[in-house]
N, C-alpha and C positions, 0 to 999 in steps of 0.2 A: 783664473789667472788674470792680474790687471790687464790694461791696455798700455802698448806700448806708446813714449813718449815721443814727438820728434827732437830732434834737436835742435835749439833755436836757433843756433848759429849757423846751423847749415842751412834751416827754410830762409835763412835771411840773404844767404851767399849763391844756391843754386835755383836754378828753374827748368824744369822739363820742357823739351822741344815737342809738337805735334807727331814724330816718329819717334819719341822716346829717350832719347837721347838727353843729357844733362848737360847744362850750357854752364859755363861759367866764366869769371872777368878776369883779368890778367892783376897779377900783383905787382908791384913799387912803381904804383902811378898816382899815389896820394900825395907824397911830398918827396925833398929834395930833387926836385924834377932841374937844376940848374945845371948840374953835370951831366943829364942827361943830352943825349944828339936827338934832336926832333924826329927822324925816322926810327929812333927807338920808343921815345912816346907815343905815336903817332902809330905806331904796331901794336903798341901795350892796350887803346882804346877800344878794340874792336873784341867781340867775346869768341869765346871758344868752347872746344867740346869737352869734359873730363876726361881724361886719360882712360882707355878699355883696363888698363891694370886699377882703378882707383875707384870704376864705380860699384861694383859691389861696396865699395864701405860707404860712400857715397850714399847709395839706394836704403842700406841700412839705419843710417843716419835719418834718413825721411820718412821711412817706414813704408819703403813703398813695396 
């Protein structure tokens, strides 16, 4: 059987934490940021952890 691939799009969006865990960046912080209120950008910058319901497709996606 081949070896499975990862998915580019994913090794390029997530990164594994030291305990395991899948870090990842908040979205609509690329553009139209004018309507946005600073304390909503300003939330959007800092990463976070994948959702407990999301990382199995997550982990699948990386082949971990």
């Amino acid at each position: 059987m081949p070896k499975m691939k990862t998915v580019a799009s994913a090794k390029k969006r997530f990164k594994l934490t030291a305990s395991g865990k899948i870090k990842r960046k908040h979205a609509f912080k690329s553009h139209i940021l004018t309507k946005k209120s600073k304390k909503r950008k300003r939330n959007l910058t800092h990463a976070t952890v994948v959702h407990p319901h999301n990382v199995a497709q997550v982990k699948q996606m990386l082949c971990i």
